[in-house]
Structures are given as C-alpha cells and as structure tokens.
PAKE-940613 format. One record per atom (N, C-alpha, C): x, y, z; residue in one letter. Coordinates in steps of 0.02 Angstrom, whole numbers, always signed. Example, Ala and Ser with C-alpha at 12.3 -4.5 7.8 and 13.67 -1.06 7.14 Angstrom:
! PAKE-940613
<atom x="+660" y="-284" z="+390" zalo="a"/>
<atom x="+615" y="-225" z="+390" zalo="a"/>
<atom x="+660" y="-165" z="+390" zalo="a"/>
<atom x="+642" y="-112" z="+354" zalo="s"/>
<atom x="+684" y="-53" z="+357" zalo="s"/>
<atom x="+645" y="+2" z="+394" zalo="s"/>
***
This chain:
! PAKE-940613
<atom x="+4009" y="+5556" z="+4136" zalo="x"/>
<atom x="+4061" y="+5574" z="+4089" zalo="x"/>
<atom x="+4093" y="+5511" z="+4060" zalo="x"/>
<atom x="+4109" y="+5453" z="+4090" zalo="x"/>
<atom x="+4148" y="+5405" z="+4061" zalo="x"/>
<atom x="+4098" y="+5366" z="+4038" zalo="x"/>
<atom x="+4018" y="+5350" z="+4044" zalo="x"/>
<atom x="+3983" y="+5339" z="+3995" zalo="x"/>
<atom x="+3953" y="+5348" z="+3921" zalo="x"/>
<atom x="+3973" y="+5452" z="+3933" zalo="x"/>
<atom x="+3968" y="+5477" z="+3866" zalo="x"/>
<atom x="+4000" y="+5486" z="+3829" zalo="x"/>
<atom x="+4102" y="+5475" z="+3855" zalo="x"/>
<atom x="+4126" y="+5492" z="+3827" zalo="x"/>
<atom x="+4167" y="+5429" z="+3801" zalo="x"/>
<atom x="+4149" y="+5388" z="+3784" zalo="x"/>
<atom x="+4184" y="+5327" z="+3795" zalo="x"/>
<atom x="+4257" y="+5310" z="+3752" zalo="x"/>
<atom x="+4263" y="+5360" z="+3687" zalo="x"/>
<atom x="+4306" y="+5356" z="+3672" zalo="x"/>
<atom x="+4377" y="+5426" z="+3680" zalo="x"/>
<atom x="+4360" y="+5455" z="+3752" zalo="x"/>
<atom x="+4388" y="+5516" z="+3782" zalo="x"/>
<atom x="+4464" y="+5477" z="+3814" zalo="x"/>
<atom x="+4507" y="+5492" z="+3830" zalo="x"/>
<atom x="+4560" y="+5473" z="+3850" zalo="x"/>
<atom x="+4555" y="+5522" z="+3943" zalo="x"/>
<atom x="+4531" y="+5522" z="+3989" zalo="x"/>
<atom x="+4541" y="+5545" z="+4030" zalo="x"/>
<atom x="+4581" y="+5524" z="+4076" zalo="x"/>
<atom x="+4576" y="+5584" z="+4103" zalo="x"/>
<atom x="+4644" y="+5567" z="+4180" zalo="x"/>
<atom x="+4628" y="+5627" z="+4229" zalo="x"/>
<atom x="+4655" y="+5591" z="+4282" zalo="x"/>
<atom x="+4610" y="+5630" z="+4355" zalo="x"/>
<atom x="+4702" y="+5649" z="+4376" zalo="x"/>
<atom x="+4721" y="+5688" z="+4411" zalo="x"/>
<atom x="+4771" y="+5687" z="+4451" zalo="x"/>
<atom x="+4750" y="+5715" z="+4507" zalo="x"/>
<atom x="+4793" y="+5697" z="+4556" zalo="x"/>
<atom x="+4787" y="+5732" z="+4624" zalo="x"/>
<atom x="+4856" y="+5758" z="+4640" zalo="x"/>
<atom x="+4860" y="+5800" z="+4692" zalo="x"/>
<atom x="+4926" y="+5825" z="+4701" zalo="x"/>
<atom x="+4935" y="+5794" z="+4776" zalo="x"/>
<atom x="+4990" y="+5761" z="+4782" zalo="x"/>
<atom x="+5014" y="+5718" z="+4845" zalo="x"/>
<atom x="+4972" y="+5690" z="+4877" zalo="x"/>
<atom x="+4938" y="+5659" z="+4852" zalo="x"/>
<atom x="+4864" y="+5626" z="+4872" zalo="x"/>
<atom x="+4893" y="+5532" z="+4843" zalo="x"/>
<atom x="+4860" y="+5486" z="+4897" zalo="x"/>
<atom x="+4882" y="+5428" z="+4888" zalo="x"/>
<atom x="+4805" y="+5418" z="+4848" zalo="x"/>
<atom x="+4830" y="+5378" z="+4788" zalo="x"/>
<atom x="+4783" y="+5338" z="+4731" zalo="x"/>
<atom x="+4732" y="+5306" z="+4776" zalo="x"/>
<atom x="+4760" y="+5250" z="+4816" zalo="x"/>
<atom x="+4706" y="+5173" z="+4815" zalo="x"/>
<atom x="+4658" y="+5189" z="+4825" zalo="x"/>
<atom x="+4614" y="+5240" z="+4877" zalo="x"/>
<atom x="+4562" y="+5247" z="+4904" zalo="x"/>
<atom x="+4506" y="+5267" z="+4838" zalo="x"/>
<atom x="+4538" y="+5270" z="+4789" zalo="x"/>
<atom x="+4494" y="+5307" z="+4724" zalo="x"/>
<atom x="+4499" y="+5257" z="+4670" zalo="x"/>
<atom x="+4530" y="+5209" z="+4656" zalo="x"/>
<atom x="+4546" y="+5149" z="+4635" zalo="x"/>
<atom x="+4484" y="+5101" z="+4606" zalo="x"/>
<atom x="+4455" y="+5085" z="+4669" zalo="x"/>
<atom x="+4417" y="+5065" z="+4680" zalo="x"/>
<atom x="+4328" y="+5092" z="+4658" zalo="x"/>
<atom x="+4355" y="+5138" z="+4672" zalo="x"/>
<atom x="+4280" y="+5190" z="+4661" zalo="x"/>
<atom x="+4273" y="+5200" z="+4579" zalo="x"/>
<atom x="+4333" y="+5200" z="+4558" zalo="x"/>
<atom x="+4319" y="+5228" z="+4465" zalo="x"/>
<atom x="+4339" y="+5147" z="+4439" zalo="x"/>
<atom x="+4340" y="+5109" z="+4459" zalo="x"/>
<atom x="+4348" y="+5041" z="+4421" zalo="x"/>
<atom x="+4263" y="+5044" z="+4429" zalo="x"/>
<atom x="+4246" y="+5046" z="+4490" zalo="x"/>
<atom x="+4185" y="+5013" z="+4499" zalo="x"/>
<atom x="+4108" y="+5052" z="+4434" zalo="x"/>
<atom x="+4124" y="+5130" z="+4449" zalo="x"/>
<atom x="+4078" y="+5168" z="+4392" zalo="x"/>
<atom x="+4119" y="+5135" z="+4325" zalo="x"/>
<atom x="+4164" y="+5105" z="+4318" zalo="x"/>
<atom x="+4191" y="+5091" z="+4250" zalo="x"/>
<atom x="+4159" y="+5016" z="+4244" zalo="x"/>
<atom x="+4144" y="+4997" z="+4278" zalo="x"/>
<atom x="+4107" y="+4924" z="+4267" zalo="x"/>
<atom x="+4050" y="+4904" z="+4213" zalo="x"/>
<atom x="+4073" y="+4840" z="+4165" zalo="x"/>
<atom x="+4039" y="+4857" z="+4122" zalo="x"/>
<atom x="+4039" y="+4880" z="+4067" zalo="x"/>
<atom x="+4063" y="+4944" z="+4066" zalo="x"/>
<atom x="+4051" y="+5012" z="+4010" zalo="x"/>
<atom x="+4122" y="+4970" z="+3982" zalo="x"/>
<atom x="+4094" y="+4960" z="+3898" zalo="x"/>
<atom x="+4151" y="+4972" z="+3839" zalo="x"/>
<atom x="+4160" y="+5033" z="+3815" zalo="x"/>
<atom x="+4261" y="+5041" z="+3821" zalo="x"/>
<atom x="+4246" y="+5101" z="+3810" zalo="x"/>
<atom x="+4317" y="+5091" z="+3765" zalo="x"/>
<atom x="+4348" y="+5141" z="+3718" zalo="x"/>
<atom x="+4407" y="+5110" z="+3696" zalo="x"/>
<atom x="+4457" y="+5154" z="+3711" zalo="x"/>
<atom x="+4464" y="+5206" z="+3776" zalo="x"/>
<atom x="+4490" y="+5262" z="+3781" zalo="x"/>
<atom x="+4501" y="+5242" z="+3862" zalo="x"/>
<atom x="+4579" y="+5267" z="+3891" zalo="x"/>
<atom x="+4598" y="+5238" z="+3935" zalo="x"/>
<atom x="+4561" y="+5298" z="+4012" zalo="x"/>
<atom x="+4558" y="+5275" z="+4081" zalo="x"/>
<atom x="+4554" y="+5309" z="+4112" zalo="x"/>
<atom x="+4602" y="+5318" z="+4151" zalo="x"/>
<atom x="+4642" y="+5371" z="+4172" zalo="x"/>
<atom x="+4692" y="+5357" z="+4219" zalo="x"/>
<atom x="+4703" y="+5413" z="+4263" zalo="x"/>
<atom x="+4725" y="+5374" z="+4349" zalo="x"/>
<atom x="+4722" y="+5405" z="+4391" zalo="x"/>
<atom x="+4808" y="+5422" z="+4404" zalo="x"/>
<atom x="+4800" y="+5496" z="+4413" zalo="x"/>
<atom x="+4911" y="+5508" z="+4430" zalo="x"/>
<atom x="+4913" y="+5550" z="+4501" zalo="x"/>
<atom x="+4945" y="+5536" z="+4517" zalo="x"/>
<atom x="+4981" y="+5575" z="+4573" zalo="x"/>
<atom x="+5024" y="+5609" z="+4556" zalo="x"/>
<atom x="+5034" y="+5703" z="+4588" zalo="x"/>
<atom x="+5112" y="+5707" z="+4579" zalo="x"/>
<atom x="+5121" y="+5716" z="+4634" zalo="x"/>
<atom x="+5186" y="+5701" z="+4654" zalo="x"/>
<atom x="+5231" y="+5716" z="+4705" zalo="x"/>
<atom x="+5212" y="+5798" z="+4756" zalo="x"/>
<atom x="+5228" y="+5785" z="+4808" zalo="x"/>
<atom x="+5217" y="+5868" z="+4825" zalo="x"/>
<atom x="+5276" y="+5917" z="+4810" zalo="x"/>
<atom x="+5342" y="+5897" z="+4778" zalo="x"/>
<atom x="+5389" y="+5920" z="+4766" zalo="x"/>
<atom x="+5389" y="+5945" z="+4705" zalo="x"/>
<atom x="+5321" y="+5925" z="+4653" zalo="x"/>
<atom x="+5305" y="+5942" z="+4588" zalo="x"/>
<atom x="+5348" y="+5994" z="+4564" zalo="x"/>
<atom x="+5328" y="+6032" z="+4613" zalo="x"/>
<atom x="+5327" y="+6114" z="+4562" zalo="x"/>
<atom x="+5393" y="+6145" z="+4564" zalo="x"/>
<atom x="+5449" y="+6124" z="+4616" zalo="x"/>
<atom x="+5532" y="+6123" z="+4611" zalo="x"/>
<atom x="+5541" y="+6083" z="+4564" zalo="x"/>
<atom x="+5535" y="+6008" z="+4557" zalo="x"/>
<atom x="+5548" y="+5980" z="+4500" zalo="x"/>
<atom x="+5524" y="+5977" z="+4442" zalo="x"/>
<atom x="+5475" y="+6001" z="+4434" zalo="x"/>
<atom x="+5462" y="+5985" z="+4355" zalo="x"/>
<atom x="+5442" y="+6067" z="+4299" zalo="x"/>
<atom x="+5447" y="+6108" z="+4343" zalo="x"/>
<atom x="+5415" y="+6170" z="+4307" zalo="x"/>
<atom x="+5472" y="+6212" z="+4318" zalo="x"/>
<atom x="+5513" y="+6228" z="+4258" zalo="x"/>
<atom x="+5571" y="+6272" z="+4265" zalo="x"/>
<atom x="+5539" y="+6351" z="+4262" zalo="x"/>
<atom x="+5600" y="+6415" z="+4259" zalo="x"/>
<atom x="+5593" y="+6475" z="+4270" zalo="x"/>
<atom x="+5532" y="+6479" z="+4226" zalo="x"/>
<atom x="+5539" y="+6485" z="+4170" zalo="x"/>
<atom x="+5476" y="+6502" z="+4107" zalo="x"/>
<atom x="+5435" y="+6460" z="+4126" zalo="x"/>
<atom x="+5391" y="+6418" z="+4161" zalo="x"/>
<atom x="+5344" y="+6396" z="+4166" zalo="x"/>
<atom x="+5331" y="+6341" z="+4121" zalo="x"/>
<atom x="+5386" y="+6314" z="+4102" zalo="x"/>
<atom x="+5366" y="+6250" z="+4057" zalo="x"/>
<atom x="+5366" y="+6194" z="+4105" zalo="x"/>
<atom x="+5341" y="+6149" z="+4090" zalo="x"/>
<atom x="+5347" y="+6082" z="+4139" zalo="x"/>
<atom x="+5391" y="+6028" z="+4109" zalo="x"/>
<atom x="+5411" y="+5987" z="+4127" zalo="x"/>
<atom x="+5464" y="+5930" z="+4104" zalo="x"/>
<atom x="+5469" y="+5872" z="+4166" zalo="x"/>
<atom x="+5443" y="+5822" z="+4134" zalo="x"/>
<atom x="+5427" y="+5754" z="+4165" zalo="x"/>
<atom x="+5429" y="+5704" z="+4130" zalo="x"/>
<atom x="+5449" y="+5668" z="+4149" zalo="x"/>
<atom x="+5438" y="+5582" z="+4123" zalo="x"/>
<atom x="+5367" y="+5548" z="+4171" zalo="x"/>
<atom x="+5347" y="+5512" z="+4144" zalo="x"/>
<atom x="+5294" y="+5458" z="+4172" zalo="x"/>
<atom x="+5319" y="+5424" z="+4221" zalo="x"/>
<atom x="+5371" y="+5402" z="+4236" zalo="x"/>
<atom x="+5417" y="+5345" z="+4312" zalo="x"/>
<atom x="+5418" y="+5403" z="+4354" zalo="x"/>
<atom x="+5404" y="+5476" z="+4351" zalo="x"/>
<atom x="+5402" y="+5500" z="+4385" zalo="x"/>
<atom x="+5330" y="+5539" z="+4462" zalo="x"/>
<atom x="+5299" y="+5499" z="+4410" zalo="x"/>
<atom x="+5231" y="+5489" z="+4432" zalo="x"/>
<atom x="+5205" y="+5426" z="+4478" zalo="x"/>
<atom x="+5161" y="+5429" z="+4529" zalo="x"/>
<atom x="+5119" y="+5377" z="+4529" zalo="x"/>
<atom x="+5055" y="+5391" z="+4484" zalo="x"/>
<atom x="+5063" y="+5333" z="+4453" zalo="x"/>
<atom x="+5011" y="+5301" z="+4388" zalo="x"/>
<atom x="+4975" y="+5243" z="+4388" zalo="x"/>
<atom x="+4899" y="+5242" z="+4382" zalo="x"/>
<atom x="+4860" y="+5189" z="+4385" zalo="x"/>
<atom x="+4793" y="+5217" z="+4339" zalo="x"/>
<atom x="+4798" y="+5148" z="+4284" zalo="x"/>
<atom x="+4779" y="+5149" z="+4221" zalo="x"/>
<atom x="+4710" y="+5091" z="+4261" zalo="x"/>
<atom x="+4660" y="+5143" z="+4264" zalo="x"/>
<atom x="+4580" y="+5113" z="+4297" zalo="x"/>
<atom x="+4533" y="+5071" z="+4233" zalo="x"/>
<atom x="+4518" y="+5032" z="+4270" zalo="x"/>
<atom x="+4460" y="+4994" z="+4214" zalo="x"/>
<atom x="+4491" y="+4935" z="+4134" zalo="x"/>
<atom x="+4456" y="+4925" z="+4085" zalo="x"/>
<atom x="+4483" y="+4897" z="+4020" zalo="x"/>
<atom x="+4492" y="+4935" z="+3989" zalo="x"/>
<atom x="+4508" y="+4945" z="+3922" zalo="x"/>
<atom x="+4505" y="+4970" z="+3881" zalo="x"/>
<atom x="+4481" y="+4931" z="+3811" zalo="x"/>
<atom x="+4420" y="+4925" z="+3773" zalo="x"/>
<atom x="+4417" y="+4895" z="+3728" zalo="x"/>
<atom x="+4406" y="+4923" z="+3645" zalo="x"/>
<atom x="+4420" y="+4890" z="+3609" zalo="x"/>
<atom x="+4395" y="+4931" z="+3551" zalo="x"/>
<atom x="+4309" y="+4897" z="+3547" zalo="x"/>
<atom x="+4275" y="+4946" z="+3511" zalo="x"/>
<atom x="+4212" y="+4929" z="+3483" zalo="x"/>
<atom x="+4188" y="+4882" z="+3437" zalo="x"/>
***
C-alpha cells in the first residue's frame, strides 16, 4: 500500500497502544520509497471516547491531544 499509493496521506491509529514498537517497522517498509504524502502513526488515549465524542456522536479533538508520530520522509516528485 505505501508503495502504490505514494501520494495517499495515511495514518494507522491504535487505541491505547504505545507507538515505538511500530515505529520502527513502518520507517523501515518506508525505506527508500519517494513518496510525497505523509505516513502517520496516532494513538488515542483509552479515555477517548469520554473525551472526545459528545452525546450526538460527533468527535472533537485537537492534535496535542494525541500521541503522534509522523513515520518516514516526505518528498515531492
């Protein structure tokens, strides 16, 4: 996928799951590959769903509220 899609903006999240161990693993398939579309790995909190998703089901977050790690370069073509 991040070979074919190279100009895709993806992002992986996990839910209360610590990043580093995966860090490593998607830099490494990112090795190499120009791509001009960012990859990024997020965490949310396990408290997510009290904080960020009110009665109606909308969500509301800022980014500082995340763990965030922006994997690999990003280049233009």
């Amino acid at each position: 996928m991040l070979r074919r899609y190279r100009d895709t903006h993806i992002e992986v999240a996990k839910w209360s799951t610590c990043l580093d161990p995966y860090v490593d693993p998607v830099n490494g398939a990112l090795g190499g590959l120009r791509r001009s579309a960012a990859v990024d790995l997020i965490c949310f909190p396990v408290d997510s769903t009290e904080r960020f998703i009110d009665q109606d089901g909308h969500m509301r977050l800022t980014f500082n509220e995340l763990e965030w790690v922006c994997a690999g370069e990003t280049r233009g073509f």
